[in-house]
BAGUSE-546295 format. One record per residue (C-alpha): residue in three letters; z negated, y, x. Coordinates in steps of 0.1 Angstrom, whole numbers, padded with zeros to 4 digits, always signed. Layout:
N
alaZYX
...
//
This chain:
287
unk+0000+0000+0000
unk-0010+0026+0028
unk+0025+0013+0045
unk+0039+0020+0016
unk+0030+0055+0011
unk+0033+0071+0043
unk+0072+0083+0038
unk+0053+0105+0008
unk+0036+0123+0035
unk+0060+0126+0062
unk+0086+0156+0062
unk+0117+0161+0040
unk+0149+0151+0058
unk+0166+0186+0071
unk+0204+0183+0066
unk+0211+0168+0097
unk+0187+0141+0094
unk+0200+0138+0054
unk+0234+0135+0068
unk+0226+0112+0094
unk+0206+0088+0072
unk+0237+0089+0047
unk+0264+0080+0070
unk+0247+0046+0079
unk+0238+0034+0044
unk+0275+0042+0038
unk+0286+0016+0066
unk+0262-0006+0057
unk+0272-0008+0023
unk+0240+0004+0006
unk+0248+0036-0007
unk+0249+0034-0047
unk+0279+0052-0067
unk+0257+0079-0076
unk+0243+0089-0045
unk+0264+0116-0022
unk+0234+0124-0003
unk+0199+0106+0007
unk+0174+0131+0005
unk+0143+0110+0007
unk+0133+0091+0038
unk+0141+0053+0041
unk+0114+0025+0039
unk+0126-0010+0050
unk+0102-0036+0049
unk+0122-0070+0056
unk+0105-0108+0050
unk+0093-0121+0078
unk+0123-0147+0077
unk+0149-0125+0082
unk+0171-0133+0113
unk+0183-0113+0148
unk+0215-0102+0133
unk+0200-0086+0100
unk+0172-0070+0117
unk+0191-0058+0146
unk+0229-0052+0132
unk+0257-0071+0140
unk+0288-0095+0129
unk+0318-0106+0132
unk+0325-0067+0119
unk+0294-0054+0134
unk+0271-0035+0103
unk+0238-0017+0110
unk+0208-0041+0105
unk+0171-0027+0091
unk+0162-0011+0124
unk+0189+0013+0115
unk+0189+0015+0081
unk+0155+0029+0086
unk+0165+0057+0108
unk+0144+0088+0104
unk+0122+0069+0079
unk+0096+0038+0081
unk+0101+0001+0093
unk+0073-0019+0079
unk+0070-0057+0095
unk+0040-0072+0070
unk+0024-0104+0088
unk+0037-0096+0119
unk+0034-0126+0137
unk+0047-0145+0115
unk+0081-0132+0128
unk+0100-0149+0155
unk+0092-0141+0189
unk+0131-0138+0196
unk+0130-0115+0162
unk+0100-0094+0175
unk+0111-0090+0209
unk+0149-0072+0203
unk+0124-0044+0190
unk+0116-0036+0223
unk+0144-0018+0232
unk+0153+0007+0199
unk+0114+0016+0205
unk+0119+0030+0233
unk+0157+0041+0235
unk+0161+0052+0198
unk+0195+0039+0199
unk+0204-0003+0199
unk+0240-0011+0212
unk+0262-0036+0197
unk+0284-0054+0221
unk+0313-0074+0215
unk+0344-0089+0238
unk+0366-0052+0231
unk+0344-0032+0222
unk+0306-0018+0213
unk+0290-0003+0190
unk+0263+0026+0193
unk+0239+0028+0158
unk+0205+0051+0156
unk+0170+0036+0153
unk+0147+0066+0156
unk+0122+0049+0131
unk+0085+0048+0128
unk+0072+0007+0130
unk+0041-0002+0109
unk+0031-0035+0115
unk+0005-0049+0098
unk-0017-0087+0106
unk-0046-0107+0097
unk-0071-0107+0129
unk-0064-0149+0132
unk-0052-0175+0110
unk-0079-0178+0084
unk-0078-0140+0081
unk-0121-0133+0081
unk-0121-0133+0127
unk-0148-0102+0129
unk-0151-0103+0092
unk-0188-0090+0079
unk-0195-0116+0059
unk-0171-0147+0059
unk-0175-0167+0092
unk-0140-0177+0109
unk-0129-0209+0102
unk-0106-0209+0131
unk-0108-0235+0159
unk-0116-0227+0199
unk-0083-0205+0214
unk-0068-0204+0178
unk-0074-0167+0177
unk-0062-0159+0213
unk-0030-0183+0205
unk-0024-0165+0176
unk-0028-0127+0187
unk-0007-0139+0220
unk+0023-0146+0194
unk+0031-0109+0202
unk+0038-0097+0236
unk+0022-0074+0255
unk+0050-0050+0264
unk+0057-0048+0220
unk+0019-0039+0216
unk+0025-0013+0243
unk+0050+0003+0223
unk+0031+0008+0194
unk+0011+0036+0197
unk-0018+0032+0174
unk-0037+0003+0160
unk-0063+0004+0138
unk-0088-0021+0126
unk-0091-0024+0085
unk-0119-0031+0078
unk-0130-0046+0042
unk-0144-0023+0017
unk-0174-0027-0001
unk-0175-0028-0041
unk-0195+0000-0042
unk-0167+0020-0022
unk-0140+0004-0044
unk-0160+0017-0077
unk-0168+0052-0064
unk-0151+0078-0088
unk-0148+0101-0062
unk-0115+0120-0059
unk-0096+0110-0019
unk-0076+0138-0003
unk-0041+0142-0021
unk-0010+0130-0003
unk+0003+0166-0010
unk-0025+0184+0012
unk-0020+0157+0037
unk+0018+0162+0039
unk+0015+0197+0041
unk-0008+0193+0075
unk+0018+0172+0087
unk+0046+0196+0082
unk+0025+0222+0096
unk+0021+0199+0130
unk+0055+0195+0130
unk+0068+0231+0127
unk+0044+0235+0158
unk+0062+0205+0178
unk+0093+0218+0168
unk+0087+0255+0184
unk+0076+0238+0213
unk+0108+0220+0220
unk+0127+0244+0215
unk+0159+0239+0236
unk+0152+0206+0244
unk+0179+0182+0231
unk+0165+0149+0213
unk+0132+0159+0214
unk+0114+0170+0180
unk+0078+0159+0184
unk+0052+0145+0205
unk+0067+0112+0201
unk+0101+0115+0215
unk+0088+0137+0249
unk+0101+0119+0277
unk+0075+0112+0309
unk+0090+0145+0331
unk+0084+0163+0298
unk+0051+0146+0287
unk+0037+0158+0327
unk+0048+0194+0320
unk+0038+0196+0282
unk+0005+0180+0282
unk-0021+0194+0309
unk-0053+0174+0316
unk-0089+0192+0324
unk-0112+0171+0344
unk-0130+0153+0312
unk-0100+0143+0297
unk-0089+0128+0329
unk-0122+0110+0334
unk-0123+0093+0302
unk-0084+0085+0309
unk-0097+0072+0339
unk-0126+0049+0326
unk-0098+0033+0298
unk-0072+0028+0324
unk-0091+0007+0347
unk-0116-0009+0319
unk-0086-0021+0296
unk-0056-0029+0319
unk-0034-0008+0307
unk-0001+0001+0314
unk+0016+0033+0324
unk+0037+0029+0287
unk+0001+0031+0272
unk-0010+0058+0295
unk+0017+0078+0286
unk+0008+0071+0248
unk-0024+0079+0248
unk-0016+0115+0259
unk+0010+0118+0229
unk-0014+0108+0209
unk-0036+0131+0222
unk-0015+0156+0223
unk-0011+0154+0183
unk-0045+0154+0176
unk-0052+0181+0190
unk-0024+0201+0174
unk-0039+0191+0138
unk-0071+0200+0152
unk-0052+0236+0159
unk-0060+0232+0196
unk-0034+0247+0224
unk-0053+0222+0250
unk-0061+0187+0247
unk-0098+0185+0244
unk-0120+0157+0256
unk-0126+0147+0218
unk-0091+0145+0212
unk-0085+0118+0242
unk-0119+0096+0232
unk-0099+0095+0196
unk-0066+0086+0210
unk-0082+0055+0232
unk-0104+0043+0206
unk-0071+0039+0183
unk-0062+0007+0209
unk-0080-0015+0195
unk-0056-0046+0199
unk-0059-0038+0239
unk-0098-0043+0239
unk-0094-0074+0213
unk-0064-0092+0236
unk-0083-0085+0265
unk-0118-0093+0250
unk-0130-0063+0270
unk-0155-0033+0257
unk-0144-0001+0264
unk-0179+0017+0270
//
């Protein structure tokens, strides 16, 4: 459900992005009669089934697959490792390029894939590992073998994860009115305007997401306590310079909906604490 509504807080398509998001339904065949224009962002959410070819495009008459038909809008993969690994892993490359290439005997193809992923999992087989109040009914290694079903270098590409925890029936009774998605959207198009005026002049790049590492060094200064608690995650959880470089973005957004110029120390505690799949994989405590 939370999957589901995130396109209703993200921004409208401007006309390039409408135009853009038009021209490959229209390839792919998905464009109804009475549609000249897609004005509302694209959410894909294929079965865990689905094959290479119809996640990643391609043919005898190569045709954009899902990654591309949810350019500029939301891929959702539900039970993710209940995907193939071969599936899974052809991700790796769109994530980072924003682009997948096509390649046949005479010829390639070139189609966008400048999506946002949300993946979503049970913690291991039986669904209740860490759970409250339900003991795990999984075996020795069952969890580990399960969680490893994924690859490292894909859960370095995602950029947040977040436990979900379950919610008490006193939580799931409450009356009380939640924050609107229209407030929320507004705060996002307000971050965005911001990113936007930043980059400025800079071809391809339209938020924090898509800076580039050159960029990211220039962009996103570090003070001493920012660096330090960098630091202390770097070495304590493994990770990688892809997740270092992350981190920062992430960082680096916070702080912009916090209405910060600088990234403060409480906006790069936030950012680590959102990789929790690093700590679990690991089975390391941050602090």
């Amino acid at each position: 459900m939370l999957a589901k509504r995130l396109p209703s807080i993200l921004p409208p398509l401007n006309l390039q992005e409408a135009l853009e998001t038009t021209r490959i339904h229209s390839v792919a065949g998905k464009l109804g009669n009475h549609h000249a224009l897609i004005s509302r962002r694209p959410f894909r959410s294929p079965h865990h089934t689905i094959s290479d070819v119809a996640l990643v495009g391609g043919g005898g008459i190569p045709q954009p697959g899902e990654i591309s038909l949810a350019h500029n809008g939301v891929l959702f993969l539900d039970e993710l490792p209940e995907f193939k690994r071969t599936v899974l892993e052809v991700l790796r490359q769109p994530l980072e390029d924003r682009v997948i290439t096509i390649s046949r005997a005479k010829f390639f193809v070139d189609y966008p894939a400048s999506f946002m992923l949300i993946a979503a999992m049970n913690p291991c087989p039986c669904g209740y590992y860490n759970h409250p109040h339900t003991e795990c009914l999984c075996g020795p290694g069952n969890v580990q073998k399960y969680l490893n079903r994924i690859s490292g270098p894909l859960f370095d590409r995602i950029d947040i994860h977040i436990e979900v925890i379950p919610v008490p029936f006193r939580e799931l009774s409450n009356a009380r009115a939640s924050e609107k998605s229209e407030t929320i959207r507004e705060k996002v198009i307000e971050a965005r305007k911001i990113q936007e005026k930043r980059f400025e002049g800079i071809p391809g790049t339209h938020c924090n997401a898509q800076m580039s590492s050159k960029l990211l060094r220039k962009v996103c200064s570090l003070d001493g306590a920012c660096n330090a608690i960098l630091k202390v995650a770097m070495e304590k959880l493994g990770l990688s310079a892809r997740a270092f470089d992350r981190i920062i973005k992430v960082s680096r957004t916070i702080a912009v909906i916090d209405k910060q110029l600088e990234i403060k120390a409480e906006h790069m505690a936030e950012a680590i604490q959102y990789r929790s799949l690093d700590r679990d994989i690991r089975g390391k405590q941050l602090f």
